[in-house]
N, C-alpha and C positions, 0 to 999 in steps of 0.2 A: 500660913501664907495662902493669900487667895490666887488662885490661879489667874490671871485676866481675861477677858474675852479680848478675840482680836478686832471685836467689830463697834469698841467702845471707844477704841483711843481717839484721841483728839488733832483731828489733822485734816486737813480741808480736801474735798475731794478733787484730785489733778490727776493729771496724764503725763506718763512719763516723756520726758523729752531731754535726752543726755545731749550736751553739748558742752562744748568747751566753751568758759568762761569763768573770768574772775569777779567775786563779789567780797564787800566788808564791809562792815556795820561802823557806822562813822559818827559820834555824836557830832553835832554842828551846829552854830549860831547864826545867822541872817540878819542882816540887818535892812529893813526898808529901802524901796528906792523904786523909783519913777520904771514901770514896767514898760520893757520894748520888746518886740516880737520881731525874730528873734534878734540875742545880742550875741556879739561878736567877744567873748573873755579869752582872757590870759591863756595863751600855750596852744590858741588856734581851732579852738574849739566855737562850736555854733550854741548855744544854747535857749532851748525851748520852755517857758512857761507853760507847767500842763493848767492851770487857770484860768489862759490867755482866754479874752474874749473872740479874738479868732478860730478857736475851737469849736470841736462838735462835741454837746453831752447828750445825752438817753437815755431816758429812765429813771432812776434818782439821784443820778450823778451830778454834780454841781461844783462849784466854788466855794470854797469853805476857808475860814480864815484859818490864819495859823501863823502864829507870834514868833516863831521860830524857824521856818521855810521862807526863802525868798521871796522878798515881794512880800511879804507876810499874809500868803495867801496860798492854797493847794487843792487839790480834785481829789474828790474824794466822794464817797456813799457807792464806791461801786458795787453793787449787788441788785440782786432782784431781775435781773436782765438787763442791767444798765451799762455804760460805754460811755469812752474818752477818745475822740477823732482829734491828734495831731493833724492841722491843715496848713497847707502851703509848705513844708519841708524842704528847701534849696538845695541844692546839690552840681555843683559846678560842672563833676562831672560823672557818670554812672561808675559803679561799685562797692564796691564792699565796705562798710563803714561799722566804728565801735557805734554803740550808743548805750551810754551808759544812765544807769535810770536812779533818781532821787526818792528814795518811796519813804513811806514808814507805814508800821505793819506789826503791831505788839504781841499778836500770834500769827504763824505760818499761814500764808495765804497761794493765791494764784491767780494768772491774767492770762487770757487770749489775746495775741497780739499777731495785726497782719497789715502788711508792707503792700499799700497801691492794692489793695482790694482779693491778696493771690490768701491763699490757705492760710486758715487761720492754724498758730501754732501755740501751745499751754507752756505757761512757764510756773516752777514753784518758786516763790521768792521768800526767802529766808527772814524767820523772824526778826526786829528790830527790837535793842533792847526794852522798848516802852513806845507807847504812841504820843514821844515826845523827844524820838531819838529820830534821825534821819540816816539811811543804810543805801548803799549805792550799788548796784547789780546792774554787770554789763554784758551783753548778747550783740553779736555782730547781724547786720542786717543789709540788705541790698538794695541799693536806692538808685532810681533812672536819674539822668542829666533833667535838671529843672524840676516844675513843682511835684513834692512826694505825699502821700496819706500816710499816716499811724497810726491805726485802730488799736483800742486798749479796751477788752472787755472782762467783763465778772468770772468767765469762766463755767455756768452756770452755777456759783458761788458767789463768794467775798471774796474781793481783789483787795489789795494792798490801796492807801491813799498815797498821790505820785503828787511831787514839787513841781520837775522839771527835767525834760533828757539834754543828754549835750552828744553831741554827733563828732567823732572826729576820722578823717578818713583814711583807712588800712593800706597805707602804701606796700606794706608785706604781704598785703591778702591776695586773692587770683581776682585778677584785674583783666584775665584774657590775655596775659605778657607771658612771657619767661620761656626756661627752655621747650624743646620739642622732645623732650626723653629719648634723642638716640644715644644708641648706647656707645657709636662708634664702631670701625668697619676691625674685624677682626682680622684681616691680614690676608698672609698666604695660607691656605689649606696645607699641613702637616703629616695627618695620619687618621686612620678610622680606627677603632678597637670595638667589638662586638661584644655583649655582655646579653645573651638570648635575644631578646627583640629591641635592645636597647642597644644605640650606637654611642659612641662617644668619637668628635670627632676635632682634633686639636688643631689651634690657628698660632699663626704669629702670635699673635696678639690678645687670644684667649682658648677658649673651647665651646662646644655646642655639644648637648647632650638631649640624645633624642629618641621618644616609641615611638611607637605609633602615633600617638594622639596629638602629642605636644611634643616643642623644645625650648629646653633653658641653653639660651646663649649668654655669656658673661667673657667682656674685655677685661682684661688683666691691664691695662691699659690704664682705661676712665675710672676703674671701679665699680662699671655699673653693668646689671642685666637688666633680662628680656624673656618673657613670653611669649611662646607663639604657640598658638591652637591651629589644626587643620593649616597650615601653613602661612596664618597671618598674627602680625602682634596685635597680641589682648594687652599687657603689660608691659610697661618700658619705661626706661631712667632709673629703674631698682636699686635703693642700696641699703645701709643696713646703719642703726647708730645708738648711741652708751651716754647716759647722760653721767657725766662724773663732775670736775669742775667746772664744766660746760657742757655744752651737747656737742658731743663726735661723731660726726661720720664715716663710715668706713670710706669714702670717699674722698677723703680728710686723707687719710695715709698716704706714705709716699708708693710702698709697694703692696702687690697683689699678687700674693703665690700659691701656683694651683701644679702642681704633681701627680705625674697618671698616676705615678708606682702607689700615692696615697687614695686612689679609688676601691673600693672595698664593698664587694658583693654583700649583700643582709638579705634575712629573711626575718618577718616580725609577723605580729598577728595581723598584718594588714596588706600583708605582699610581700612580693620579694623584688628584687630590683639592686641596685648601685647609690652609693653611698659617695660624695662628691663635697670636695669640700676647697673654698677659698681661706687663705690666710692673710688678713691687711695687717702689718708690722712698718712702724715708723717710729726709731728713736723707742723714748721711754713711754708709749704709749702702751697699756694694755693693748695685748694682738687680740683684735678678733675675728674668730672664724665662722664665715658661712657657710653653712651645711647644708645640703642638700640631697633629700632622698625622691628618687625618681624608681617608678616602680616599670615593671615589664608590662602589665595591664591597668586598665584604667583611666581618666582621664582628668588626673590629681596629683603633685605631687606636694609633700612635706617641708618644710625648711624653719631652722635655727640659726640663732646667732648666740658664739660662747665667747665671754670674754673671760681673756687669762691674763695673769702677772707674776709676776717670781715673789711678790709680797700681797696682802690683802687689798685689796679696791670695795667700793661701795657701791650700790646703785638703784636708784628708785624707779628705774625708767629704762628699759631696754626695746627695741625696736626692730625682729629682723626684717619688718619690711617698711620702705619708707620712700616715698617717693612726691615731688614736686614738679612737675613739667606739665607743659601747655597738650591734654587732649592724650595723659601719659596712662590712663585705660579707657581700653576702646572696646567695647564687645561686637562692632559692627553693626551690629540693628540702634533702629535709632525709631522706631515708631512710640514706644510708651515705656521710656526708659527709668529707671528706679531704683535707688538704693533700701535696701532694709537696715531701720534703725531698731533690735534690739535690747529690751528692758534690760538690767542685770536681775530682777527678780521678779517678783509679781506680788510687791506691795502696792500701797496707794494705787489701786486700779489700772496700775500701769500697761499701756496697748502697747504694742509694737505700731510701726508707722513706715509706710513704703512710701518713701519720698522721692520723689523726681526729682531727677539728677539738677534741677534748672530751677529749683526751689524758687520762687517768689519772694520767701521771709528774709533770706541770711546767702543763700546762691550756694547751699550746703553749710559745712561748717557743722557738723555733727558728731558726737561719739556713739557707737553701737556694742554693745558692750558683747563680746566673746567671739560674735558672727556676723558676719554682714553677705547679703546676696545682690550683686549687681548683674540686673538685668533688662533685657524689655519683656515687656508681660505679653505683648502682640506674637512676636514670635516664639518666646521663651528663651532663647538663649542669654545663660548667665552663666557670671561670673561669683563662685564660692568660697570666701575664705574666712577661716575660724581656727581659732586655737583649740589643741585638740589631748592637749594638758594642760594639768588645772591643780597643780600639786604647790603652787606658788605664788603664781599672778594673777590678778585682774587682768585681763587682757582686752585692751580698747580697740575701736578701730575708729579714728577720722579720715571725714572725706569731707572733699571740697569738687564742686564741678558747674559744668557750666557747657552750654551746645552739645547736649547730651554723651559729654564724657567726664571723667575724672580729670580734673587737676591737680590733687593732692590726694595724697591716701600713708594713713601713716596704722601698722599696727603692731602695738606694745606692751609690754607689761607695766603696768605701773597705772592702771587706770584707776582714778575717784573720781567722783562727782557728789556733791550735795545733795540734787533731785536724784541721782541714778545709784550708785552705790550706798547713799546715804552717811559715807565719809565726811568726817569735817576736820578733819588733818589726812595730810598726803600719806600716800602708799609707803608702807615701808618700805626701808631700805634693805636689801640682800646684800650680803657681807661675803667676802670668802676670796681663795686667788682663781678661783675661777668660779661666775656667772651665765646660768644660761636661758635663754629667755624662753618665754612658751614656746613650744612648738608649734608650728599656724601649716593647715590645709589649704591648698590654693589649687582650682579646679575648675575648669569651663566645660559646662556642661548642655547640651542640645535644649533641653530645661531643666530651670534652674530648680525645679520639684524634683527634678530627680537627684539635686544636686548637695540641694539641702537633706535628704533621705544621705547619699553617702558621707556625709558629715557626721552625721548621726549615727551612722555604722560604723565610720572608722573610729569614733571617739569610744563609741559602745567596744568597738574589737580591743582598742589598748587599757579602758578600763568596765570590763562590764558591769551591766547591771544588778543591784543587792540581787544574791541567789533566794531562795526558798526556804526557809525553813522544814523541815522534813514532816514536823504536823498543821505547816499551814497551807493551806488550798493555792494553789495556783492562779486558777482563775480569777478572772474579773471580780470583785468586793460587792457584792449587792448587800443591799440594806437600808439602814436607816440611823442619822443622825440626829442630834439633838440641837441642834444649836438656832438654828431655821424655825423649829417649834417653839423653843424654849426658851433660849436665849440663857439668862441669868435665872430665869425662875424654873429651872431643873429642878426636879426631887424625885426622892425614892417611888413614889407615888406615881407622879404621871412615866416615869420609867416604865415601871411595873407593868403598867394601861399598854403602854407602846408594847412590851414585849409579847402580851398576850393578844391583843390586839394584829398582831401582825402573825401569830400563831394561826387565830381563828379565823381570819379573815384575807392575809396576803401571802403567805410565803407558800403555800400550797396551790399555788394558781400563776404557776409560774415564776414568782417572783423569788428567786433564788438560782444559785448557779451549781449544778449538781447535787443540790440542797444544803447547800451551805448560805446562809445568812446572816447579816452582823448587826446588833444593835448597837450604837458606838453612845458612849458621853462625849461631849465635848467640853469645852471651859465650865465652869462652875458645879462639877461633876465634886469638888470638894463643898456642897452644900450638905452631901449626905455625910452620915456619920460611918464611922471604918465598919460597922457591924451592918449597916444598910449596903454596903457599896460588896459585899462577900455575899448577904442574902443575896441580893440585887442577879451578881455572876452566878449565884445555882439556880435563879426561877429562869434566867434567860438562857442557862445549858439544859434545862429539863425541860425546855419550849423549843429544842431543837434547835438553839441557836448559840451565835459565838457571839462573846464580848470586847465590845471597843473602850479606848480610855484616850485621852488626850495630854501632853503635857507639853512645856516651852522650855527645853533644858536651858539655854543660854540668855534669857534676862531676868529681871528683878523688877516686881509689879511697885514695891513699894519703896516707900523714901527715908526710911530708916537705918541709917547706915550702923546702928550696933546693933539691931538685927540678928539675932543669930543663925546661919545656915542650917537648915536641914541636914540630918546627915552625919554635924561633925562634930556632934556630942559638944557644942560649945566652944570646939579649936577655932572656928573662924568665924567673923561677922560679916554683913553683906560689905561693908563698907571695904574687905579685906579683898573683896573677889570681882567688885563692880570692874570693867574697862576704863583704863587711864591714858591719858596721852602722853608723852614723852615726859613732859614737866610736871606730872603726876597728878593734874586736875581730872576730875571724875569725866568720863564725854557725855554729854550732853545725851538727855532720855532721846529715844525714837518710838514710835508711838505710843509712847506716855508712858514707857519702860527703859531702865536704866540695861542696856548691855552688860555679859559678867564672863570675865577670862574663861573662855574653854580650855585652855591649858592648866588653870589653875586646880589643885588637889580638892580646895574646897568646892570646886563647880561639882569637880568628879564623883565628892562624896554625895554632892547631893541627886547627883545622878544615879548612885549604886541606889542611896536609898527610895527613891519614887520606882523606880524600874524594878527593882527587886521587891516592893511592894504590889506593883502590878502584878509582875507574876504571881508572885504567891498565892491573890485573887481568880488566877484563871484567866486576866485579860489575852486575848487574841490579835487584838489590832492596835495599836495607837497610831494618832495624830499626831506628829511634833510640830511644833507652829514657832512663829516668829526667828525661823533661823538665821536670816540675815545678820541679826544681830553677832551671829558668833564670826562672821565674817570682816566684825570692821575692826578699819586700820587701828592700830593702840602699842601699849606695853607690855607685853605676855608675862606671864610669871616664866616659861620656858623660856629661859635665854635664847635657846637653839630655836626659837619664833620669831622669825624676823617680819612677815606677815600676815595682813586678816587672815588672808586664804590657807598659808599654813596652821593658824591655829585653827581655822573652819574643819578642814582635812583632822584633824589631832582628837576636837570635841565627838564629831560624828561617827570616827572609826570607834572612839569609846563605845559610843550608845551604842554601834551595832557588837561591839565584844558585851556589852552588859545581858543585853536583849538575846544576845545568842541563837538567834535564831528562832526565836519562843515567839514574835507578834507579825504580823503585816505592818508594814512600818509605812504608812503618808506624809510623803513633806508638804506643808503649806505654806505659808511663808516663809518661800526660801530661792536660795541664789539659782539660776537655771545649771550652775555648774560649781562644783566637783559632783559630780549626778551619782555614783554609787554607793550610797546609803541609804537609801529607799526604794521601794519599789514601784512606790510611783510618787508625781508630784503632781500639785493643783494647779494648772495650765494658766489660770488667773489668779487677783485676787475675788472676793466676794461677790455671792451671786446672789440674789434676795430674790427670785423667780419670776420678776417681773420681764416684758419684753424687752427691755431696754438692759439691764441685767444679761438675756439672752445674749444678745447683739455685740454686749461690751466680753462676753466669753468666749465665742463664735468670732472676735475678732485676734484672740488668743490660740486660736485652733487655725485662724487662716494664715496665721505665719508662722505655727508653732506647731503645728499637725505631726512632723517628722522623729518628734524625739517620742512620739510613740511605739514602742516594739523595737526602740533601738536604746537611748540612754536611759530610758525608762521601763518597765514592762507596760506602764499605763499612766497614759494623762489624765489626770483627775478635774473633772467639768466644775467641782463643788455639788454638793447637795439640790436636789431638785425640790422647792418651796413650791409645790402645785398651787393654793389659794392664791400667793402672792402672781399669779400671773394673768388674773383680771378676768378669766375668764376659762371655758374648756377650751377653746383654741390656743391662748396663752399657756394656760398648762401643759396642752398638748406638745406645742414648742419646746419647752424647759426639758422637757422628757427628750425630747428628739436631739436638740443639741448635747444632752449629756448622751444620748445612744451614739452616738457618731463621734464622740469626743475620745474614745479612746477604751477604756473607761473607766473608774468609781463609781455606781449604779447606784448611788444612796437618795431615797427619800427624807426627808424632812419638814411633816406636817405633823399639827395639833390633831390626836387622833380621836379627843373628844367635838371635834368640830365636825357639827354637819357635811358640809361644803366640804371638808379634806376628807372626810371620808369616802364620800361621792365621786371625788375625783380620783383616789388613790383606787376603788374599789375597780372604776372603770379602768384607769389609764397605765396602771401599774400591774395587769394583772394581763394585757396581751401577749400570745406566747413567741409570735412571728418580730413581735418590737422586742419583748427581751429576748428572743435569742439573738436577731442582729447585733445588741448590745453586750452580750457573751461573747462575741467573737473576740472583743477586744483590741478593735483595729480602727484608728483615725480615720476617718474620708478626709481628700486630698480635695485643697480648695482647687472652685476651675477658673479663677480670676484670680490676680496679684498686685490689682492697681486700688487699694479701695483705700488707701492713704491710711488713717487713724478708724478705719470703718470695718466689719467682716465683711466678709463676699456674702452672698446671700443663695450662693450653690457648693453644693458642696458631692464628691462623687469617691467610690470606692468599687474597688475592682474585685472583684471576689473568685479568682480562679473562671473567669470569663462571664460569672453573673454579676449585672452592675447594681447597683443602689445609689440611689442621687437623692439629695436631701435639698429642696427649695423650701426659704424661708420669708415672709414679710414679717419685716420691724418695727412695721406701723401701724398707725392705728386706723387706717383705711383700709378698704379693699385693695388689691393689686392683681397684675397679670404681670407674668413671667412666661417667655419664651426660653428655654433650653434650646441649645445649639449641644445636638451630642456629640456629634464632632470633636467640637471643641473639648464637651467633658472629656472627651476622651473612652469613648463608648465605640466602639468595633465591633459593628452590626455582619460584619464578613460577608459583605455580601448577599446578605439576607432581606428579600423581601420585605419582611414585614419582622414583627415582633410581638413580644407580650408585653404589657407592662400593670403590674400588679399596685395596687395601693397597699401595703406594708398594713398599713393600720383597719382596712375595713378588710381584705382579703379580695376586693375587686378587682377584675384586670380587665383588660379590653388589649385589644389586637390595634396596632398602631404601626406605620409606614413613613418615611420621609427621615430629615435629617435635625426633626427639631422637635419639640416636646412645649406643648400649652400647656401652660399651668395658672387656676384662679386660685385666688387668695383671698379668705377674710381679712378682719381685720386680726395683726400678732398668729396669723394661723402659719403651720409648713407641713409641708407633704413628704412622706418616705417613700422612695418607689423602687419596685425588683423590677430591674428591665431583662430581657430574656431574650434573641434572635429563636425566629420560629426554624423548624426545618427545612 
């Protein structure tokens, strides 16, 4: 079996964007007919001609016949930088509208698409079975009263060829109506009960439970609670809901029973505090209870929802927080207000994206998958909340909003998506007589950096990070990969070059971490033959070095399903162990690899045998890649796997019992959570060391910084490609965003090329840049509003010496003012300071509250800033 590389598959390059919607592949016939712009069809819909000559094309987009789409005509040739303007768009009256889209698309494509001119938003649209089938994909979107624009662009790609959209309008969407989320007046004051710094203080009508920081009030009453931070509501109209034969809300019940005598002091790894729990019981409904833990310190508390029944229930979709009402989260600031939307992994180059609450495209209507931070970036204060177990669910979070607050916010287990989870059947169903959903963080914090940081603690405190191996190094991974060089044309040979090579010329000049260094294979490390790949691990241990290996336990590169497994001496064939859906059809490959049960004996065996061939060789580190894969929804051979995520949890705790502690383990393509089985993971996907490469990792660091030193030991930037970045100032960059990323220190250049050696010899061999990058510690972005983009500053606080990293992404000159204020640089008072250039050793004496900085072009600066005495 050949390994695959991950940089080969076939899939169009997109930007993640999880949102709820329904799509299906629909074959369909058309038949001719006198085209009007637009027409009024059946069931109240508006529909749009994308051929209409009252459109805008651009580029090589055009009108293209087509025998089979209405009108027997369609737009199409989007590529090259070309574009499709929807013009004149009606709209009776402002809000939220389906619009559902006629494409066809014979391989997996993508569009930018943007509503009246606001932020352009990527959609991935699901292949169509032939470019002769028509498939229908629908995204809601936000349209003013009277004429609307609909830009449809390439994506910088191939987009999909479109027929026609039809518009119908979301009477259930946030229209600016509905309730005000109170929760209702809790009654007469009762009793106080003191539990350290926590009060509990009971009403008619419910109770209020309070620290310092915050209170959860909850009516026994409505059904519904309430946050309040510093004494005002952030959250309100809360409740909680089970999807069984329908969706239920605990709201839904007739009663709501809450009993001091059942309050129950805990201490767990993450505090100590009161244990609070509602019970909604009506008739023969499964009762469920919300649970709530409030601690003595901090300024976060916990909460679950368990559903029970005296017989088994099912459930694909549980929710303990759920909320609809008009302006029902408010953080109070309202200068530059913004949701974070969340990859579930970091395939297909997917960015995270801070969206304003007041989106332009769709007016929200997003999923974030595990975490979302709602905040203003001007003042910082936000709001935190994330599931903080991962033994189960996908955990989604939708939000809807509008005059910079929330109108809807709903978060659950049970999340899929197509573009985001890479699901193409619903989440499994959990079985049993009692269900309990994730457990979700919920936190307001002064800023929201600091907020996200305890997220990332409290998740690290309940499940930490993979420990150490006893003979592997601790520190930060310096070294050098192959894959960036090589590619597919690995061999024993240019191996051999790299290891002596980096012997004679780099790992003694710095380049190592306590003198430990890793030369790694990546994919096609099976070109060598078993006696190459054993020389290979003793010339690179008698060059003072450790050995990398790579492998993809959980898919199947090829398409022969009687195949026989590695491993099982001939008991099973691929076809035995591939991922099946319910109805036992094969799922469908993801990046041009077919998924294989992590539960199943046959994955396992073939896991005992790769890993316990590794070892035997001496490998030190592996790569394991394409993990996603073992996380999607299907049929597990383990009955007792009722989800991806369970069987996710089941394959990786294998690898780390196989591995035993014998390798540095890197996840790559993999989910951002269940997080402890590795020690570190690659913060993005694919970085090819260009500036623009930089920009798109750097944009993975600015919203992703925090799971540094907390569920991870180390964020891994990818491989630093110095040629690939056009220049010494481009290289220079590539280097600097991996030093500030966390880190995985690893090079990857061709070591018989001139030009990499030049670079490597200069830029790799500084001892003040790699020690900063030894430390192993994230810089915290100093801006939050940069939408699908990275900040372009970035600052870390080092025991009171700062380092600030400015970057230009262009191919211009630029000028950058720092505000250290802002970074968050505490000059104490101090006159003046030092501020050191990282990379030449320069400083100069500097005063005031701001920092000039010039830029070539793709160049960035590392600086020690210093208060003088």
């Amino acid at each position: 079996m050949r390994i695959h590389p991950f940089k080969f598959f076939q899939k169009p390059f997109v930007l993640f964007l999880s949102i709820l919607l329904a799509g299906s592949v629909l074959g369909s016939s058309w038949a001719s007919a006198e085209l009007q712009q637009p027409s009024q069809a059946a069931g109240g819909f508006l529909s749009y001609e994308a051929e209409a000559s009252q459109n805008t094309f651009t580029g090589n987009a055009g009108a293209v016949d087509c025998g089979f789409c209405s009108f027997g005509q369609k737009a199409g040739n989007l590529y090259g930088g070309s574009s499709l303007t929807f013009n004149g768009i009606q709209a009776d009256k402002a809000g939220i509208y389906n619009m559902n889209m006629f494409y066809i698309s014979g391989d997996s494509r993508a569009a930018s698409i943007s509503v009246n001119g606001a932020e352009k938003e990527n959609f991935s649209f699901p292949k169509t079975a032939d470019w002769n089938t028509i498939g229908t994909y629908q995204i809601q979107i936000y349209l003013n009263q009277g004429s609307n624009t609909i830009l449809f662009d390439d994506a910088g790609g191939y987009s999909p060829d479109f027929d026609k959209i039809e518009l119908t309008f979301d009477s259930a969407g946030d229209n600016g109506s509905g309730p005000d989320g109170s929760i209702g007046d809790l009654g007469k004051q009762k009793k106080a009960t003191s539990y350290g710094s926590i009060t509990l203080t009971e009403y008619a009508n419910g109770f209020k439970v309070s620290n310092p920081t915050y209170e959860l009030l909850y009516n026994t009453s409505t059904g519904l609670s309430q946050y309040n931070w510093n004494g005002k509501p952030v959250a309100k109209g809360l409740y909680s809901e089970i999807q069984l034969d329908r969706m239920v809300a605990s709201t839904d019940y007739k009663h709501h029973k809450f009993y001091k005598n059942q309050v129950v002091p805990f201490q767990d790894t993450t505090g100590k505090g009161i244990k609070v729990t509602v019970v909604n019981e009506d008739g023969g409904k499964p009762s469920l209870s919300q649970i709530y833990y409030v601690y003595e310190d901090g300024p976060y508390l916990l909460t679950e929802t368990v559903a029970s029944h005296h017989s088994a229930i099912s459930t694909g979709n549980i929710a303990p927080i759920a909320m609809e009402a008009r302006g029902g989260i408010d953080i109070g600031s309202y200068d530059d207000n913004r949701v974070l939307v969340v990859p579930f992994d970091n395939d297909a180059w997917s960015r995270y994206q801070a969206k304003s609450m007041n989106t332009g495209l769709n007016n929200g209507l997003y999923v974030s998958s595990e975490l979302t931070a709602i905040y203003d970036n001007t003042s910082r204060n936000g709001l935190v909340i994330g599931s903080v177990t991962h033994d189960t669910w996908k955990t989604g979070i939708y939000w809807s909003g509008s005059n910079d607050k929330l109108n809807k916010l709903r978060v659950y287990g049970g999340f899929t998506s197509s573009t985001s989870t890479w699901d193409t059947i619903p989440h499994g169903k959990v079985t049993g007589k009692q269900i309990a959903s994730p457990k979700i963080m919920v936190g307001f914090f002064e800023d929201y950096r600091t907020g996200l940081e305890a997220f990332g603690q409290v998740n690290a405190a309940i499940q930490p990070p993979l420990a150490f191996g006893e003979d592997i190094p601790e520190g930060v991974p310096v070294g050098w990969n192959s894959w960036g060089a090589y590619a597919s044309d690995l061999s024993f040979d240019k191996a051999v070059s790299v290891s002596n090579y980096f012997k004679d010329h780099i790992q003694n000049h710095s380049f190592n971490n306590e003198g430990n260094i890793y030369i790694n294979l990546d994919s096609y490390w099976d070109n060598m033959t078993d006696q190459q790949l054993t020389d290979l691990v003793q010339l690179i241990h008698s060059n003072g070095q450790k050995a990398g290996i790579y492998y993809s336990p959980f898919v199947y590169w090829g398409n022969n399903m009687e195949q026989e497994v590695e491993g099982t001496n001939g008991k099973y064939k691929y076809g035995d162990i591939v991922l099946r859906d319910w109805d036992g059809n094969v799922l469908p490959t993801l990046d041009g690899a077919y998924a294989v049960d992590p539960t199943h004996p046959g994955v396992k065996q073939r896991i005992d045998y790769y890993m316990n061939k590794f070892k035997s060789k001496g490998f030190e580190y592996i790569k394991i890649d394409f993990l996603s894969h073992g996380a999607m929804e299907g049929k597990h051979d383990d009955p007792s796997v009722q989800t991806g995520i369970q069987a996710y949890n089941q394959g990786m705790a294998y690898v780390n019992e196989v591995l035993d502690g014998s390798m540095f383990i890197s996840a790559s393509i993999a989910p951002l959570f269940p997080s402890q089985y590795a020690h570190s993971r690659r913060i993005s996907c694919d970085i090819d060391g260009s500036i623009g490469s930089t920009e798109y990792q750097l944009n993975n660091l600015t919203y992703g910084w925090w799971q540094n030193g907390t569920i991870y030991h180390y964020t891994d930037p990818d491989y630093m490609h110095l040629t690939k970045g056009g220049s010494m100032e481009g290289a220079q960059s590539r280097i600097n965003a991996a030093a500030i990323s966390g880190t995985v220190f690893l090079n990857s250049d061709d070591v018989t090329d001139a030009t990499a050696r030049q670079y490597m010899e200069t830029l790799l061999t500084n001892p003040e840049v790699n020690g900063l990058a030894m430390k192993g510690r994230a810089f915290r972005p100093v801006e939050g509003n940069t939408g699908t983009q990275a900040a372009n500053v970035f600052v870390l606080d080092d025991q009171g010496t700062h380092y600030v990293a400015v970057f230009n992404y262009t191919q211009n000159a630029a000028q950058h003012t720092v505000d250290l204020v802002r970074a968050g640089i505490a000059l104490e008072g101090a006159a003046s300071y030092t501020v050191t250039d990282v990379w030449s050793g320069q400083s100069q004496t500097a005063s005031g509250s701001s920092l000039d900085v010039t830029l070539k072009a793709a160049e960035s600066k590392l600086y020690k800033i210093v208060p003088n005495p």
